[in-house]
C-alpha positions as CSV (number, residue, x, y, z in Angstrom):
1,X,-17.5,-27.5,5.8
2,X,-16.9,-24.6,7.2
3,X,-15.1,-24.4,10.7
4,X,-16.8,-23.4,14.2
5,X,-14.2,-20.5,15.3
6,X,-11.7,-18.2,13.8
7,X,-8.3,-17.0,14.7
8,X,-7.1,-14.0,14.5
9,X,-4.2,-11.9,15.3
10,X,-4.0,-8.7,18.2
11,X,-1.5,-6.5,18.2
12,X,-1.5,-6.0,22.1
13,X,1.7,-3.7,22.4
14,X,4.8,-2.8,20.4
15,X,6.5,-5.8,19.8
16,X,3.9,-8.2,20.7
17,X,1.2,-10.3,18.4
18,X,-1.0,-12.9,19.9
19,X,-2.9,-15.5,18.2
20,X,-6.6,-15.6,19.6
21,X,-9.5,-17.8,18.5
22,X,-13.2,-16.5,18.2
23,X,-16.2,-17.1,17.4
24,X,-16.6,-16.7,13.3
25,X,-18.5,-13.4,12.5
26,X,-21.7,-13.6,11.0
27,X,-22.4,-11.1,7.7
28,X,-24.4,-8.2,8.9
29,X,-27.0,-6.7,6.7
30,X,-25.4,-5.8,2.9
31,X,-22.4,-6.9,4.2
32,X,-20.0,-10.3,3.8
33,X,-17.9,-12.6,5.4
34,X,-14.8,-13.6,4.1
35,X,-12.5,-17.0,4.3
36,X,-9.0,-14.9,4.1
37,X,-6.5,-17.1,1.4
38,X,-3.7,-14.6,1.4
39,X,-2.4,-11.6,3.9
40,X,0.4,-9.3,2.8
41,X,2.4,-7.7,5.6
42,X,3.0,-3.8,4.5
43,X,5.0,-0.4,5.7
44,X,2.0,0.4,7.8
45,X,1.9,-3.2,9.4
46,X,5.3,-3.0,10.2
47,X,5.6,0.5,12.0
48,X,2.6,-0.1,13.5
49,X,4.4,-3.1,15.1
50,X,7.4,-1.2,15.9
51,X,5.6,1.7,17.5
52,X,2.0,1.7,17.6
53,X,-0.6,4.1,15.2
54,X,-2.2,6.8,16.5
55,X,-5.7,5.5,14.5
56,X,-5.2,1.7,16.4
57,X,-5.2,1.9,20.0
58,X,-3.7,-1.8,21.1
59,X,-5.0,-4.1,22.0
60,X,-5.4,-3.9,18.2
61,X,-6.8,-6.5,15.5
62,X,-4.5,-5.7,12.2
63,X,-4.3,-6.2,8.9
64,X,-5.3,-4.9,5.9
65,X,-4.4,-6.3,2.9
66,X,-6.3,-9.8,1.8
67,X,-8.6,-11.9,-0.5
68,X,-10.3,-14.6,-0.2
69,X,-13.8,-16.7,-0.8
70,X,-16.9,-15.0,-0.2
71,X,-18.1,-18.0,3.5
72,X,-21.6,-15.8,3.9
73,X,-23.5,-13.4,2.7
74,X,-25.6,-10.9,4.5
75,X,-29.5,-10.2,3.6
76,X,-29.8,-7.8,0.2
77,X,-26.4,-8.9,-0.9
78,X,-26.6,-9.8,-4.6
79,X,-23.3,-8.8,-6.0
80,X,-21.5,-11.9,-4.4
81,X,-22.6,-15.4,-3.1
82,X,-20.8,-18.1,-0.9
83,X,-17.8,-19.5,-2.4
84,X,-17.2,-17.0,-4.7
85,X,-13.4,-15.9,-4.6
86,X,-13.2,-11.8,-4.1
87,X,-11.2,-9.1,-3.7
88,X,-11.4,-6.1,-1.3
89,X,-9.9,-3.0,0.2
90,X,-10.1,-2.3,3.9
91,X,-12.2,1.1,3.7
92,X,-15.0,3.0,1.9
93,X,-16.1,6.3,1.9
94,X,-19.5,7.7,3.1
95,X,-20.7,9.3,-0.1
96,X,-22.5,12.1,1.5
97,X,-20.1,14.3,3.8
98,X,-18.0,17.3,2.6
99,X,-15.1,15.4,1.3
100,X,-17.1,13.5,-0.5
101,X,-19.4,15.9,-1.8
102,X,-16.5,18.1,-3.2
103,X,-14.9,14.8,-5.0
104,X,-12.3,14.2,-2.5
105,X,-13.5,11.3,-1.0
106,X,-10.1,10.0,0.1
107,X,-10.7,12.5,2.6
108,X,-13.8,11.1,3.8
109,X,-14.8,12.4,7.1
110,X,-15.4,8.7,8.6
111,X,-12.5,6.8,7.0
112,X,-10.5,6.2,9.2
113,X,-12.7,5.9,12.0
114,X,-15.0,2.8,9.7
115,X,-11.6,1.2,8.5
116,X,-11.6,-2.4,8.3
117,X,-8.5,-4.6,10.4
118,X,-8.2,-7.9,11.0
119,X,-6.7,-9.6,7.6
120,X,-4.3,-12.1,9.7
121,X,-6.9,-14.3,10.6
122,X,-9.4,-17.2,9.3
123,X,-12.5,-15.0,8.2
124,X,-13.0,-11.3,8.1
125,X,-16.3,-9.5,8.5
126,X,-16.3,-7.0,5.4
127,X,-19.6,-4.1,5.7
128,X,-21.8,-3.3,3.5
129,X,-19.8,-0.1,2.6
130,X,-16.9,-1.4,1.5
131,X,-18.8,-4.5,-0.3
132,X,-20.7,-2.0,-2.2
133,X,-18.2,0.3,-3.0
134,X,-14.6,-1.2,-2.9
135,X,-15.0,-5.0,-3.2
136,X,-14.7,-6.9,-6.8
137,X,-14.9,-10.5,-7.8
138,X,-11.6,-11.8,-8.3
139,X,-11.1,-12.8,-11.9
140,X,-10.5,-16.3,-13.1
141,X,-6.0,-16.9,-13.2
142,X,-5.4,-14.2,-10.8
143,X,-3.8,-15.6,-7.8
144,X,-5.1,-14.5,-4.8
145,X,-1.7,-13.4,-3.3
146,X,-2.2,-11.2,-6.9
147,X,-5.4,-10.0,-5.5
148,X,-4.3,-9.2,-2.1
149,X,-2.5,-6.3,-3.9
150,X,-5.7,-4.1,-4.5
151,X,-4.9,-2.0,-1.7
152,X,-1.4,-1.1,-2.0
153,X,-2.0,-0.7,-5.8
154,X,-4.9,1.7,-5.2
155,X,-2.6,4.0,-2.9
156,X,0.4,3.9,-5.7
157,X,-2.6,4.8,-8.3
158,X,-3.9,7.4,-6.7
159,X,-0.3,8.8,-5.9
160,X,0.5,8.9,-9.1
161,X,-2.8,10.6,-10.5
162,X,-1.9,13.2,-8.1
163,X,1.4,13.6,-9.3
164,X,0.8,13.5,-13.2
165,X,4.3,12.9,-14.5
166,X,3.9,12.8,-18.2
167,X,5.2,10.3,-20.6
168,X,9.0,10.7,-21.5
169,X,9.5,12.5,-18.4
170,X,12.1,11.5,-15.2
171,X,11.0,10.7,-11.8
172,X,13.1,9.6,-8.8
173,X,11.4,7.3,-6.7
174,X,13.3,7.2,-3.0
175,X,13.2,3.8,-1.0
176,X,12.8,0.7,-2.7
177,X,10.4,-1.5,-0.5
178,X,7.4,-2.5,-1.8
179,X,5.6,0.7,-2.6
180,X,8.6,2.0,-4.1
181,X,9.1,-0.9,-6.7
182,X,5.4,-0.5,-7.6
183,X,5.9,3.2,-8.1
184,X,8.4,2.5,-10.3
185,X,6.6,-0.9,-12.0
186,X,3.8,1.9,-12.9
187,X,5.3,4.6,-14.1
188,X,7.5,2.2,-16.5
189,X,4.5,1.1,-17.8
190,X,2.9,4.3,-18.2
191,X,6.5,5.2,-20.7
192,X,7.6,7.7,-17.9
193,X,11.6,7.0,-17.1
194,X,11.6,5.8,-13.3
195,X,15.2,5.9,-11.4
196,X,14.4,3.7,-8.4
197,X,16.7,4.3,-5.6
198,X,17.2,2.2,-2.1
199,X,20.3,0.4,-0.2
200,X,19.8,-2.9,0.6
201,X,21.2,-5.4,-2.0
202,X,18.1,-7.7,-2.5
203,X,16.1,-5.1,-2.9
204,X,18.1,-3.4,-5.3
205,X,19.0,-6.9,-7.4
206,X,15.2,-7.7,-7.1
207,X,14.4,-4.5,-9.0
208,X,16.6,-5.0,-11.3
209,X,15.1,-8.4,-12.3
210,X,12.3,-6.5,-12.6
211,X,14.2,-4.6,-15.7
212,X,13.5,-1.5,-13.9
213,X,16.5,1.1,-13.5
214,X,17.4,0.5,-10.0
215,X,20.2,1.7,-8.2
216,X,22.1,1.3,-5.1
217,X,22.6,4.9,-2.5
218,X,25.5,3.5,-0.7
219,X,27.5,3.1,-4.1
220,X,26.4,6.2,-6.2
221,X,25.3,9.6,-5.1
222,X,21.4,10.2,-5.5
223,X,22.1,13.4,-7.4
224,X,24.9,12.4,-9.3
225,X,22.6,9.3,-10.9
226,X,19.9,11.9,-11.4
227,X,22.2,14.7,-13.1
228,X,23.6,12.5,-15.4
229,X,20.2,10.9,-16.5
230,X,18.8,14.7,-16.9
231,X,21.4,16.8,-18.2
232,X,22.4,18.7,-15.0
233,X,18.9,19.4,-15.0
234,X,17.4,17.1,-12.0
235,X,14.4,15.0,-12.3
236,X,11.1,16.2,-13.5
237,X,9.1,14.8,-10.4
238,X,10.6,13.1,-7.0
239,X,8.7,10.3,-5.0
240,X,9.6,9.5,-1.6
241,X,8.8,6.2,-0.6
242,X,10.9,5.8,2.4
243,X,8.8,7.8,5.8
244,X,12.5,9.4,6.3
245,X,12.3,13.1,7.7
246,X,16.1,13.2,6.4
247,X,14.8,12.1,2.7
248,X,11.7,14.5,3.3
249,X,14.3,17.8,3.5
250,X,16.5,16.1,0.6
251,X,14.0,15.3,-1.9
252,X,13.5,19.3,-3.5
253,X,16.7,19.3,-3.9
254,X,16.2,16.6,-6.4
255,X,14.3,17.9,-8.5
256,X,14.7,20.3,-10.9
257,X,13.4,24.2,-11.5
258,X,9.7,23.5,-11.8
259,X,9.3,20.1,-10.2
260,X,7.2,18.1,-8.2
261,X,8.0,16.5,-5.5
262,X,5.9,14.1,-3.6
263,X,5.9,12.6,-0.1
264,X,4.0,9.1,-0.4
265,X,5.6,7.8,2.6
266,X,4.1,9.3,5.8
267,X,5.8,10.5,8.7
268,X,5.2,10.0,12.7
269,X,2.5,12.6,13.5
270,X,4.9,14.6,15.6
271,X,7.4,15.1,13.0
272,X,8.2,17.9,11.6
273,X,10.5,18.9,8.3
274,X,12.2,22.1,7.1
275,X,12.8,22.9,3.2
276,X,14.9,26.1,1.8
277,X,12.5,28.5,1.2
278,X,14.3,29.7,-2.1
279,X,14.4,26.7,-3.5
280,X,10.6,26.7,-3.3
281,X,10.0,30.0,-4.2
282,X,12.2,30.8,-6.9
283,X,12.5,27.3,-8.6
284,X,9.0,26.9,-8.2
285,X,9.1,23.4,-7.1
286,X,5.9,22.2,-5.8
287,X,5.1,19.3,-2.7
288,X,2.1,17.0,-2.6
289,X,1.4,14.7,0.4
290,X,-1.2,11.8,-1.1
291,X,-3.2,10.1,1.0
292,X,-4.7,7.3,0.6
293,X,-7.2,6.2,-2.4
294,X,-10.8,6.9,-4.2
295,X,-13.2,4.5,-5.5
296,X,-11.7,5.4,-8.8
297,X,-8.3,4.3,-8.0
298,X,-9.2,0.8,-6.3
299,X,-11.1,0.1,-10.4
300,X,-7.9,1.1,-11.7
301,X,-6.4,-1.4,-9.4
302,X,-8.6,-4.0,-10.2
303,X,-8.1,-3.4,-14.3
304,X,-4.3,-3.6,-13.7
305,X,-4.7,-6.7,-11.5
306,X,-6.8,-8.4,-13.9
307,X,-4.9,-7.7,-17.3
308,X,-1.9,-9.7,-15.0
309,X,0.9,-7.5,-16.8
310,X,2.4,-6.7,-13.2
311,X,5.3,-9.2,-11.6
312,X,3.2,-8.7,-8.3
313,X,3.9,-11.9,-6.5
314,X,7.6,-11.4,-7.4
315,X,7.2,-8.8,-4.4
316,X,6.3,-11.5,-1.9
317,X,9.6,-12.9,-0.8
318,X,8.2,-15.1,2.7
319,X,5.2,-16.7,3.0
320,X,4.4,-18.2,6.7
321,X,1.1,-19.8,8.0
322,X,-1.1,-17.7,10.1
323,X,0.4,-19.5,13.2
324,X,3.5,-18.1,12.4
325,X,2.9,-15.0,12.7
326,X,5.2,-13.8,15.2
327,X,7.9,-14.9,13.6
328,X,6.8,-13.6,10.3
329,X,6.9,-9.7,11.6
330,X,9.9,-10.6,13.9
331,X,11.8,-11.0,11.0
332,X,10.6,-8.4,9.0
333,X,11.4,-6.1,11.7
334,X,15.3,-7.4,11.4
335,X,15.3,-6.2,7.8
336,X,14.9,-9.4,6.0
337,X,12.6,-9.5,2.9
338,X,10.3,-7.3,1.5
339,X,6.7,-8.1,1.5
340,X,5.5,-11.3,3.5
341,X,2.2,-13.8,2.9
342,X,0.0,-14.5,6.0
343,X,-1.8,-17.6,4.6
344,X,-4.8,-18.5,7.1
């Protein structure tokens, strides 16, 4: 039976989440409505608490990384029926706009302005762009804290296509949060040596349960784990993972002549960063700023998800009910744990 209202979680200023009840959206036209299982907090969650977004005005519904069962379904939807159990991102692209049209549809005109928020609550309302685009069944032995991670997977695909490190090659992944550990989980699978780097101590021990070669800044030098692992040389590509305009002008001088360095990890909007210009020019060591994720990369998501080869719930360290909330980003925003569960 389902229930008569939904809650759901504002943002209404830095600092300050408060647990409303509504009226349960009905399914528009092509579109669904979705009984949310599992939440994961994220990077973008958490600064967005901290500070605010410049795309979110508060008062703010947020949220953005979910599954669940399919509750309703609007007319002409044939792809999914009540009580199926699905997967989703929160955006789509329009198909038809520039961006689009020249096959960079991560750059969709109307993406950020159509994004869907609102995963910390009972039911989400998810449009017919997104269903038709960006919104699988989940398969059968996939959890759906497992599923919740289409998203963030998607971005750490899509970062990685971008970059193209080949196979045999070194990259240095900077930060060791979530996104970092999947960088890392990714490019290990994918035969490409990853040095994962980050200072605090669970995170670092974490990782290395994860058999991935992680390694600890405030007891070894960045660049003396990366020369000895290259020869001198410095690593083929560089990944920064941790939104730090000081690790933004360090990275380059990570890598080596011919390199690739990539800033994953945004930056406030007013920020700005300086690099040596020779280091650039003469060593010919290229930046890439990825944004975001195709319809491409959420299928590769999806295939990774499904084949269940990645540790991905090991990344969940909390898991608090929806009316816990507050505390749940209170105590992410002290430092402890890594990735939370908002389970509805």
């Amino acid at each position: 039976m389902i229930a008569e209202s939904s809650r759901v979680a504002m943002l209404l200023a830095p600092g300050k989440i408060e647990l409303r009840e509504e009226t349960i959206p009905a399914p528009a036209p092509g579109g669904i409505v979705i009984r949310v299982r599992a939440a994961l907090t994220d990077g973008t969650d958490l600064k967005t608490y901290r500070r605010g977004h410049p795309k979110m005005p508060m008062p703010t519904r947020f949220g953005h990384e979910f599954s669940g069962d399919v509750a309703a379904a609007g007319t002409g939807v044939t792809a999914f029926a009540p009580s199926d159990p699905v997967m989703c991102v929160h955006t789509a692209p329009c198909g038809v706009c520039y961006w689009c049209f020249h096959g960079q549809p991560e750059l969709c005109e109307s993406i950020m302005a159509t994004m869907l928020l609102g995963a910390y609550s009972d039911f989400i309302a998810v449009p017919q762009r997104i269903v038709e685009r960006n919104c699988y069944r989940k398969p059968t032995g996939v959890t759906y804290v497992a599923g919740a991670f289409l998203e963030p997977l998607a971005c750490v695909v899509h970062s990685l296509e971008m970059l193209g490190p080949t196979r045999g090659s070194t990259v240095a992944v900077l930060g060791n949060g979530a996104f970092g550990i999947l960088h890392a989980l990714l490019l290990r699978r994918s035969g490409v040596n990853a040095l994962l780097f980050g200072r605090r101590a669970e995170r670092v021990a974490l990782a290395r349960e994860l058999a991935l070669a992680s390694f600890d800044t405030g007891a070894r030098a960045i660049l003396d784990v990366i020369s000895e692992a290259t020869q001198g040389r410095g690593a083929d590509s560089v990944i920064d993972c941790t939104g730090s305009p000081e690790m933004w002008e360090a990275a380059p001088s990570f890598a080596r002549r011919g390199g690739r360095v990539s800033f994953f990890a945004g930056l406030p909007a007013e920020a700005r960063v300086s690099f040596l210009a020779a280091r650039l020019h003469y060593d010919e060591v290229q930046l890439l700023a990825p944004f975001h994720f195709r319809p491409s990369d959420v299928r590769a998501a999806f295939d990774l998800i499904a084949a269940r080869d990645l540790p991905l719930e090991r990344l969940v360290t909390q898991s608090y009910p929806l009316e816990r909330i507050v505390e749940a980003f209170a105590r992410l925003d002290s430092g402890e744990g890594l990735k939370a569960m908002i389970e509805p």
